[in-house]
N, C-alpha and C positions, 0 to 999 in steps of 0.2 A: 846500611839497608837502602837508603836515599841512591845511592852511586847505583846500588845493582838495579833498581827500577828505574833508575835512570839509563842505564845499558839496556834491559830488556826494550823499554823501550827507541833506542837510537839502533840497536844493533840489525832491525828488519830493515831500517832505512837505508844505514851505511851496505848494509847485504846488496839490497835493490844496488844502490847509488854506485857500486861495486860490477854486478851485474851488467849494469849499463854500458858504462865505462867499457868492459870487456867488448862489448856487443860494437861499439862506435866502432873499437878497434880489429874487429871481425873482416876480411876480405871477402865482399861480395863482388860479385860479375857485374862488371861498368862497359858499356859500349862508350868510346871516345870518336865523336865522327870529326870530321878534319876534312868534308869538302870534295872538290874533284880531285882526281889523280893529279897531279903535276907529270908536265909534259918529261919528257926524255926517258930514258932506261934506268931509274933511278931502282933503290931498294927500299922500298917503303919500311917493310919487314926490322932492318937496320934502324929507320929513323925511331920507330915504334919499341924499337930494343933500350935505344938509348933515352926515349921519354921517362920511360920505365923507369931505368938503372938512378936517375934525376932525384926521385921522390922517392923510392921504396925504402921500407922501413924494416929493420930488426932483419935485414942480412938476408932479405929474401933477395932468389935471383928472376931478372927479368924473364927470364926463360919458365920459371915456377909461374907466373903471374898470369904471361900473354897464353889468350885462348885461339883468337884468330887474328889477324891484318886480313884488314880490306885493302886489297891493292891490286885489284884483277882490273877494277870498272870504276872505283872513288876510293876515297884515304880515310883511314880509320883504322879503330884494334878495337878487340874488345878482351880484358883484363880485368884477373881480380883484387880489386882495391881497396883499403880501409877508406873513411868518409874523409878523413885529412889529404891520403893521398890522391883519392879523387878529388878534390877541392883544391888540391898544389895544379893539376895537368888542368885543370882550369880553367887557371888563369895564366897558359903558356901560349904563345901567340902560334896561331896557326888551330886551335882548337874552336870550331863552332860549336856544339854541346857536347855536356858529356850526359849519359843515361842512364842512372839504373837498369842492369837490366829487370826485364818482368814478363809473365808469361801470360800470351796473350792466346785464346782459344778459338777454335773452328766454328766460324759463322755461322734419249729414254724414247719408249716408240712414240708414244703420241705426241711429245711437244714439237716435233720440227715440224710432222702434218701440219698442227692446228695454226702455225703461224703462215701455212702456202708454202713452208720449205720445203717438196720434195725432194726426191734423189735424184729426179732431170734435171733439177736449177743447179747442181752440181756442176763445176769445170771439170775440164778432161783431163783429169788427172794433175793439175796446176797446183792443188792443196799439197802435193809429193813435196813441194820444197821449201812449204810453211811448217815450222817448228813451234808448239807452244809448249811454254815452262809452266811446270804445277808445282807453286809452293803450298804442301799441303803437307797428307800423312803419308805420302808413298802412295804406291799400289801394289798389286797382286800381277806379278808381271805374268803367271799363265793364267791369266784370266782373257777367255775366247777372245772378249774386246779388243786385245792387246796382239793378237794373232798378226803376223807378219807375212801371210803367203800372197806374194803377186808384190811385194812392195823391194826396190833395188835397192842399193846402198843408201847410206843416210846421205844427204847434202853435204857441198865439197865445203861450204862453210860452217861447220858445224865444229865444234871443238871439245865439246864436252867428253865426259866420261862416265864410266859403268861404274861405279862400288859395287863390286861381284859378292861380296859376303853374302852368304845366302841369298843371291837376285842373280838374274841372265836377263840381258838386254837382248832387241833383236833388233830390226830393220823397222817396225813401226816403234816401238819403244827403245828409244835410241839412247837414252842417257839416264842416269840414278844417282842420287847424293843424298848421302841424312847426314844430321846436325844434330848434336847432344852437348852443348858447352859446357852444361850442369854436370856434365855425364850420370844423370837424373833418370833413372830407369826402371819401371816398375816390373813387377812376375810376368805381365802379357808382352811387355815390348819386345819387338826383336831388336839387336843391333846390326841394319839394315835397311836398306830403301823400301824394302817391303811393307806393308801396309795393313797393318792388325786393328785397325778404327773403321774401316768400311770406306770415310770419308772421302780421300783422296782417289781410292778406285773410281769412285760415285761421280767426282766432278770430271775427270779425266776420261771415261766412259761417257762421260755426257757429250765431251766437246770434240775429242775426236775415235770415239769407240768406232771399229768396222761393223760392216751388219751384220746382224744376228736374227734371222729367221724364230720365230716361237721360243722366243722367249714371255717369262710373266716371274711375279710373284707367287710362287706355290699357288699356279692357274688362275688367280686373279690378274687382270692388264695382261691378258697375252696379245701379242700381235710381234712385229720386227726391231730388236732394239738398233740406235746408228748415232752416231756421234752427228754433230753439225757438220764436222767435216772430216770422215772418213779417211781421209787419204792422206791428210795431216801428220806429222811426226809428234811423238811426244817425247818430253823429257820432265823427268822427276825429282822433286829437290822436299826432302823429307824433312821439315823440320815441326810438325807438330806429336806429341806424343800423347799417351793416359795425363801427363801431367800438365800437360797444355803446348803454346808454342811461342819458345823464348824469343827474346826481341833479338838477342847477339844474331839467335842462328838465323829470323829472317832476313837481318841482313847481310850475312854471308851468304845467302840463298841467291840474292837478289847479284851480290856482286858476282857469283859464278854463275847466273843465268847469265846477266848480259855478256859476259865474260863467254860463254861455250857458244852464242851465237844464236840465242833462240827471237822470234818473232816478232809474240807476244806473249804476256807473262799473265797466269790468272792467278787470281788471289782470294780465296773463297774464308778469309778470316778477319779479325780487327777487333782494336781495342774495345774496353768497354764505355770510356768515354776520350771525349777528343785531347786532342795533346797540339801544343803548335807545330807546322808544317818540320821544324828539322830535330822537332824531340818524336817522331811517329818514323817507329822501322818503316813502314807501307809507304809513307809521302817521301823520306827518302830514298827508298829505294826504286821507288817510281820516276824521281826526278833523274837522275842519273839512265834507268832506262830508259826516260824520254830522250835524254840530252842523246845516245847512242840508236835513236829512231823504232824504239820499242814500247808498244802501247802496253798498259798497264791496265785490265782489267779487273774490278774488286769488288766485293759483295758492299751493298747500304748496310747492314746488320739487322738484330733481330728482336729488335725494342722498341717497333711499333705497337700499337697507330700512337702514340704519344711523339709530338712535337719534338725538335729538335735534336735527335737521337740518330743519325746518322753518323757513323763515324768514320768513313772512309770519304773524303770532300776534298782532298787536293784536287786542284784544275787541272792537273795533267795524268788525271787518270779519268778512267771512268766507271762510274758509281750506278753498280744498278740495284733498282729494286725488284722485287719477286711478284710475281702476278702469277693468277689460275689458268690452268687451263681447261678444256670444256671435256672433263673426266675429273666424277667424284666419287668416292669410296664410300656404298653404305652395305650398313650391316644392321637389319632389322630386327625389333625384338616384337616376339609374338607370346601373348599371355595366353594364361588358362582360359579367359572367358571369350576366347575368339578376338580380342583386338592385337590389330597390329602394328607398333608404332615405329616410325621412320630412327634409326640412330646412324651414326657417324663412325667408321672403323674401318682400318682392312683388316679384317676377318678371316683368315684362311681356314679356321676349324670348322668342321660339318659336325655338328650333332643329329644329323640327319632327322630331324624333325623330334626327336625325342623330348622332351620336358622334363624338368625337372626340378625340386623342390625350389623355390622361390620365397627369400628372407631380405629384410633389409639391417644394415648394418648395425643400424641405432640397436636393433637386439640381442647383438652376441657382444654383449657387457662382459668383461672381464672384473667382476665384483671383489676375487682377488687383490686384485690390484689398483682396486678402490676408482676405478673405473667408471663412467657412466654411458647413459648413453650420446652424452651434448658431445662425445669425443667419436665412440663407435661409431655414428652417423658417419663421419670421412674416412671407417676402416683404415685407419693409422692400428699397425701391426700389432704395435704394443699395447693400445686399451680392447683389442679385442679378446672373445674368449674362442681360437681356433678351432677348439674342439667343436664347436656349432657351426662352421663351414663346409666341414667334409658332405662332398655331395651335393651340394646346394649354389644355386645360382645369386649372386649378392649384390644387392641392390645400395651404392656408394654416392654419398651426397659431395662429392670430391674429386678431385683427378688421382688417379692414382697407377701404376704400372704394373697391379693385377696383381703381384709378387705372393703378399699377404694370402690371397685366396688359393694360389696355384700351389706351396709348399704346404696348406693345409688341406691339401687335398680335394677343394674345390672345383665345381665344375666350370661356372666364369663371374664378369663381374658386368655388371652396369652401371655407368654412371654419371653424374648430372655436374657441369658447373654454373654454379647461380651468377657468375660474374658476367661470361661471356653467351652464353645457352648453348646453341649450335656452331659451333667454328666452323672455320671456310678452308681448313684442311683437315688431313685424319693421321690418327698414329697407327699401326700396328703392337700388338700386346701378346701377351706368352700363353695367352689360353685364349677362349671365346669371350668375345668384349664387346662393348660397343656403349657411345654416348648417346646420350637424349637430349632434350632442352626442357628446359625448367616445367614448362605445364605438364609434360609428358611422363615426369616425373611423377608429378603429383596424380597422376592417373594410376600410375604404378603404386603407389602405396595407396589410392581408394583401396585396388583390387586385391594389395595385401592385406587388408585391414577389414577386408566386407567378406573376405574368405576362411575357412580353418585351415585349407592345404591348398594353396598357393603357389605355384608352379608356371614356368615359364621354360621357353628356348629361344636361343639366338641364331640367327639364320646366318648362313653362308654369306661371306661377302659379294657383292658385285657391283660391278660401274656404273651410276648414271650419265647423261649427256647435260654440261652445267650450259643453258643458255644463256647466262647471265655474263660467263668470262670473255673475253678477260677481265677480271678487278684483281688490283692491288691487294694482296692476302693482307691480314688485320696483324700480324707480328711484324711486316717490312718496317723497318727507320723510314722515316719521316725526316724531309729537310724542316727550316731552312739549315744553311750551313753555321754551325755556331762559330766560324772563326771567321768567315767570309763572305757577309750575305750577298754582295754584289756575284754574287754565283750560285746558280741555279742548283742545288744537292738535291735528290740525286738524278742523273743524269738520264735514267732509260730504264723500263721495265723489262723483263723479261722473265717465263719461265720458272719457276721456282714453288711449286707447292705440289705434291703427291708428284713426283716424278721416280719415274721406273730407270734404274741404270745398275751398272756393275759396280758388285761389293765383294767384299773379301770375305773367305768364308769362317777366317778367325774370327768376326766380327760378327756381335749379339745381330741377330735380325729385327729387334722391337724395343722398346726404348727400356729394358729389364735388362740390365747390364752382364743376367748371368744366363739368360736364356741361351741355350746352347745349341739352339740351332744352325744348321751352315749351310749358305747358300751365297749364290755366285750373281744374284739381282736382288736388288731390295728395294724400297719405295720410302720414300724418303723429302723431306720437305725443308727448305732456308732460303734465304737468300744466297746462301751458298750455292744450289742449285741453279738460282738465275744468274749469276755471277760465268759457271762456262758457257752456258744459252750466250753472250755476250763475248763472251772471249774465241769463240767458232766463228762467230759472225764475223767478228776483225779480221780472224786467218782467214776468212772467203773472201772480205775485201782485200785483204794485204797478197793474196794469192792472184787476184787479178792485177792488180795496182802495184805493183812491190815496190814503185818509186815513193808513195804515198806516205806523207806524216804521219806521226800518231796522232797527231791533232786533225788531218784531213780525214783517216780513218775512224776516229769518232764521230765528229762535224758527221762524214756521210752515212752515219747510223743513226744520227738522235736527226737531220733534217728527216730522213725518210719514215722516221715511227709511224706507225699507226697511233691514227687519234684515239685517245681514250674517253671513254663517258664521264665527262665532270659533273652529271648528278648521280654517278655512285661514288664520287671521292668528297669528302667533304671540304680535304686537304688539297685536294685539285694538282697542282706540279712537283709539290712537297711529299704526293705519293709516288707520284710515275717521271716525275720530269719529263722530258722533251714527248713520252710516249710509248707506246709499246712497238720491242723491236723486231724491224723489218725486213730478215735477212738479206731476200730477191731483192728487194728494193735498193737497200745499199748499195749493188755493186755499181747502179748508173745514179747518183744524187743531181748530177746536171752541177750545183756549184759547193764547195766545202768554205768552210770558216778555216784558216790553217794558222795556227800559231808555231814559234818557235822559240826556246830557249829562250831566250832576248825578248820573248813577248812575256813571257814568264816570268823573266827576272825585272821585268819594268812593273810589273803586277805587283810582284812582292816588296817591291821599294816603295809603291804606295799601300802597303799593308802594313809597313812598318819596319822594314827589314832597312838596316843600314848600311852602307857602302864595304867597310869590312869586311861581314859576316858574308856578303854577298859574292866578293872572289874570292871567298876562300869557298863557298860553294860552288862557282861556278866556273875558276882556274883560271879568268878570265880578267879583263880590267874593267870587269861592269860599273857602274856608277850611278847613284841615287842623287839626280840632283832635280833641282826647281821640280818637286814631286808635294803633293798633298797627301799626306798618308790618309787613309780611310775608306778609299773609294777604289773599285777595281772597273769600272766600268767602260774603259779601252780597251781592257783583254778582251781577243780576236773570240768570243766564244759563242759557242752555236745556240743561246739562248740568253734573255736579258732580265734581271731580275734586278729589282729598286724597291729598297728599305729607308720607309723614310721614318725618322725621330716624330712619336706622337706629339701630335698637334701642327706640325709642319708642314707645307704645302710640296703636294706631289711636284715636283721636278728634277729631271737628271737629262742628259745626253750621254750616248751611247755613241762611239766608234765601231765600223766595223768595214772589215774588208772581205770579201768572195773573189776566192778565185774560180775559170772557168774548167770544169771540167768535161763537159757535153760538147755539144755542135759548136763548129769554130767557127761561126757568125749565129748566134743568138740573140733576143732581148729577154728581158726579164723585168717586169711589171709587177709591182709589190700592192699587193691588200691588207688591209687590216682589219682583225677584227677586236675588238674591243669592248668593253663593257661600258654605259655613260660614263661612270665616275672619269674615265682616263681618258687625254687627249693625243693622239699621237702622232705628229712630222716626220715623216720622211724626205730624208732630202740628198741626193737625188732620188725619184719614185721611180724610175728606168734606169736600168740600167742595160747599157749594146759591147756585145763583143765580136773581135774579128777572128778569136785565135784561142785556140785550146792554152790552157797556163797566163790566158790573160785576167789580170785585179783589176776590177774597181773596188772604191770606197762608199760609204755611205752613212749618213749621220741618223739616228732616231732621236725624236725629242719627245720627250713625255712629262706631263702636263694633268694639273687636275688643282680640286682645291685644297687647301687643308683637310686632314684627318687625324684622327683621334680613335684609339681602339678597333682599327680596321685588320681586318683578319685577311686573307689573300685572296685577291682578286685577281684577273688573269684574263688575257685575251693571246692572239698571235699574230704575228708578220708573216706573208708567205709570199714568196718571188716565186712566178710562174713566166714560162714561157712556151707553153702550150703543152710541151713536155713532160717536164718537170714543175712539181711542185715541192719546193725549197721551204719549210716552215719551222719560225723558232716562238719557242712560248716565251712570252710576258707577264713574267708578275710584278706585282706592288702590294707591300703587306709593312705593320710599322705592329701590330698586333699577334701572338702568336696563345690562342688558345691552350691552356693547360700547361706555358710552358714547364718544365719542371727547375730547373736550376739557372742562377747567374754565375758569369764565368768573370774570372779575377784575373787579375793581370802576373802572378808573381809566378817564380820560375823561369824566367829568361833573360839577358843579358843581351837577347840582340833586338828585340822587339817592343817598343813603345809600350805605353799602355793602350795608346788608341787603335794597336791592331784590333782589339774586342772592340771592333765596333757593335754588334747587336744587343746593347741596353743590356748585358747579361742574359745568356742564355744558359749558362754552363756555370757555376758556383764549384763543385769539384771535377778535377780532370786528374782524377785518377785512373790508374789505366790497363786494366787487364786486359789479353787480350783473347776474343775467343773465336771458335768456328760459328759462321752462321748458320748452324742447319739444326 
């Protein structure tokens, strides 16, 4: 008897201990990055065969295993592995990380007006022979936007290709590729470039949709839809689905974008927390299209206002945030007793003024189901009793996507969150809706509660004029940078909240995933959205400039921002960085900050990265030597940011070099402004040029006293020469309000522990990845 309770007892264990065992030995999808290409006509393909064939276990063949090689643009595979045989290709020389993979998720007429972008500040036609790549969900290749009449062949450098499977390229949408490593595919997906999330038409319609005359949302926001840059070619690289969007396929995305010849590459996704610079699909695959002179544009994310939450911060991309523009969406509720109070929605349903019964949630108790009302109050589907909705307009102390009221035959829903009150965008929803703020609520339920029949209607949507935008919307990421503070995160505002553009009409129109409406514009809100706003502007500088870095081409976007109001950010650089962006202005900046590879890999050697890890990144015979890891504050960049360890006295010195891009005899006389706390030297304060592509250099010194729990402070440098004004923001912060997590050093073999420099900002870096919108 003793034995068998002794067995029942061990036998769940050994099950588990059994269980597990199996699971280690499971082949899951490993991305193996290995670097730049090596130079000659090699077969990558082969060597990645034979890594394989090295470690593989129980008679599987390499061919069963390998998903892709990276061998178009950098060296890598990605293959599925057991945890041992990943752990053997490891530690094979020539290997810089290897990855799990992991699925990482998705981050119009009036914004180009409101920024002074008309359609005259357009070149004549110049944008014909910029190409930008969209790694995203696909599009809807006949979709108007996407119309090719008036535009000639694609450029003689373009190499890409169509995946015809259900999609037709043309002469504006010149190129299509999806990616499914997982071969992971739900009932909606198609297997195609095609675009059944909305998402990817939405950003690609952003940045270079043609115009479109009267368009709107179901007559709300009508007026002209247009891309930034109309005349632009697009090419499409599919790799996010229903189930997200895997790390393998972004960076197969990345090595066939640089690889077919595109521009600039936009990237409207990213983790859910940071990873170091060569375990993050985005930072490597940005690096590589930097090294082949293609800028990388990428969304901040979408896990603001809360501190340190950016998760796109590599230096050789650029990181934007989302800011409003001066169009907001309301949708008004009007009670029985004659009040009418302001809510937040786009609204397309007309009740045409009708009224109708008026209940708040806490009452349709499902008693059944033991139910009360402390749950019914947030109409969560399940404690309600439906049967008391039909008909009735429902008043919801909660966010909710209407769902619950609209299958009960309900008329709409109201509803309040006590967290945030009023937000500073709007959703659309599958019936009549619309938000209130917290007192306006409580107005609402006086008037249910002082009445027997209580009745209400919600009025038609329509636009107000926000005089307060631009501001930085209240879900953008927030720097500073958790892996990098000597770098300004993130980089530039732009565009990104209620923006009207082209969507797929497979694709829900309101955030109710089964709403079945179809429509070819939808209104929509992320940083995903400010992400192409930024990626258009590049193809109008790169369209004018084509000789121009990707580092000059940013430089001449974040000097010319528009200043933002730092008494509406509380976070000040940490929301907007450099400023909000300035298309027109870009194209003449007067001088750029330009970095290059070699400025990048000297950055990285004082971050931590060691001589090794570093040619095998960069194919080169770079070398980390007499370098103090911690400090990036020599990299050539357009803005200068200093973290100092509390209690430590403010000082750093800054490197930087401009070169000329304006009148080829200039001067340029630098100002500062500054707040008392900070001291700051320039030196030289002039700088004289005789000749367009002529550098000087110049040192900043900054200066203050000790601090302790200082939160960020910020002033700017600005080089003027009567012309131009050239300005980079300054911060200093050793304090970060609210941070949420410390970041730990384990997981790398090529980086110190002193790369984390910032006192812990990040505790896990785990890392989903998702769409910012």
């Amino acid at each position: 008897m003793a034995n068998i309770r002794m067995f029942l007892v061990l036998y769940p264990l050994l099950l588990a201990a059994l269980v597990l065992n199996c699971r280690g030995d499971e082949r899951k999808l490993h991305v193996v990055y290995m670097g730049d290409r090596p130079q000659g006509d090699l077969s990558l393909a082969s060597t990645h065969h034979s890594m394989l064939r090295s470690v593989l276990e129980s008679g599987s063949s390499a061919e069963e295993s390998l998903v892709y090689s990276y061998d178009r643009s950098f060296n890598g595979f990605a293959a599925k592995l057991t945890k041992q045989e990943a752990a053997s290709i490891s530690e094979m020389e020539g290997v810089v990380s290897i990855i799990p993979n992991r699925m990482l998720k998705l981050h119009t007429t009036r914004s180009w007006d409101f920024m002074g972008f008309s359609k005259d500040k357009l070149g004549a036609g110049q944008e014909g022979d910029v190409i930008i790549g969209f790694i995203d969900t696909g599009v809807w290749p006949e979709h108007p936007s996407f119309n090719d009449t008036g535009f000639g062949p694609p450029p003689a450098k373009w190499k890409g290709q169509c995946q015809t499977k259900n999609f037709t390229c043309n002469n504006k949408l010149i190129g299509a590729r999806y990616y499914n490593s997982d071969n992971d595919y739900d009932d909606t997906d198609i297997h195609s470039p095609r675009d059944t999330e909305g998402h990817g038409t939405h950003t690609a319609s952003t940045a270079a949709g043609v115009e479109l005359p009267g368009t709107s949302f179901l007559g709300l926001a009508e007026g002209v839809a247009r891309g930034g840059v109309p005349n632009a070619r697009i090419a499409v690289y599919k790799v996010c689905w229903d189930s997200g969007c895997g790390l393998a396929d972004i960076l197969k995305a990345f090595d066939d974008a640089i690889g077919d010849g595109v521009d600039v590459i936009s990237v409207s996704l990213g983790s859910f927390w940071p990873s170091d610079y060569f375990d993050d699909p985005i930072a490597i695959g940005s690096f590589h299209a930097m090294k082949n002179g293609i800028l990388t544009s990428n969304s901040a994310g979408n896990s603001g206002p809360e501190p340190v939450t950016v998760t796109n911060f590599a230096p050789w991309t650029m990181t934007v945030a989302a800011s409003t523009i001066d169009r907001k969406f309301a949708a008004n509720l009007a009670l029985g007793n004659g009040q009418i109070l302001t809510g937040i929605s786009i609204n397309s349903f007309d009740l045409n003024g009708t009224s109708y019964p008026l209940m708040w949630g806490g009452d349709a108790v499902n008693y059944t189901m033991g139910s009360s009302s402390d749950y019914t109050r947030y109409c969560e589907a399940d404690a309600m009793n439906l049967d008391m909705l039909v008909g009735k307009i429902v008043l919801c102390e909660g966010l909710q996507d209407g769902s619950a009221i609209l299958l009960s035959n309900g008329i709409g829903i109201i509803m309040m969150d006590p967290t945030v009150g009023i937000p500073d965008y709007a959703f659309s929803y599958p019936l009549p809706a619309t938000l209130i703020s917290p007192d306006d609520f409580r107005k609402v339920m006086e008037y249910i509660r002082s009445t027997k029949y209580p009745e209400a209607t919600i009025l038609l949507g329509e636009t107000w004029k926000d005089a307060m935008a631009p501001t930085v919307v209240s879900f953008s990421s927030r720097g500073p940078s958790p892996v990098s503070p000597d770098i300004l995160k993130p980089d530039i505002a732009a565009p990104g909240v209620d923006i009207l553009a082209g969507w797929s009409p497979l694709a829900p129109p309101s955030i109710y995933y089964k709403d079945s409406r179809s429509l070819y514009f939808n209104v929509i809100s992320g940083t995903s959205m400010a992400c192409p706003h930024a990626s258009a502007t590049a193809a109008y500088v790169k369209a004018a400039h084509p000789d121009w870095s990707p580092a000059a081409i940013k430089s001449a976007i974040m000097t010319t921002a528009y200043i933002m109001d730092p008494k509406r950010h509380k976070d000040l650089e940490f929301a907007y960085g450099s400023g909000h962006i300035n298309p027109a202005a870009a194209l003449d900046p007067g001088l750029v900050f330009d970095a290059s590879a070699t400025d990048y890999i000297n950055f990285l050697c004082k971050q931590g990265y060691n001589t090794t890890t570093l040619r095998l990144v960069t194919g080169d015979n770079s070398t980390c030597a007499n370098t103090t890891p911690g400090r990036g504050w020599d990299l050539n960049y357009p803005s200068f940011s200093l973290y100092v360890e509390d209690g430590q006295q403010i000082m750093g010195t800054f490197t930087r070099t401009v070169t000329n891009v304006g009148a080829a005899n200039s001067t340029y006389t630098a100002s500062i402004d500054v707040p008392p706390l900070i001291s700051v030297a320039i030196e030289p304060s002039t700088l004289t040029f005789s000749a367009v592509g002529e550098t000087q250099s110049f040192t900043v010194k900054v200066t203050g006293p000790p601090i302790s729990q200082q939160p960020i402070t910020s002033g700017a440098i600005t080089w003027r020469d009567g012309t131009h004004a050239v300005r980079s923001p300054l911060v200093v912060y050793n304090y970060i309000p609210g941070a949420p997590y410390t970041l730990d050093s384990e997981d790398s073999n090529s980086m110190p522990e002193k790369k984390r420099v910032l006192n812990g900002l990040y505790k896990d870096h785990r890392s989903g990845i998702v769409r910012h919108s």
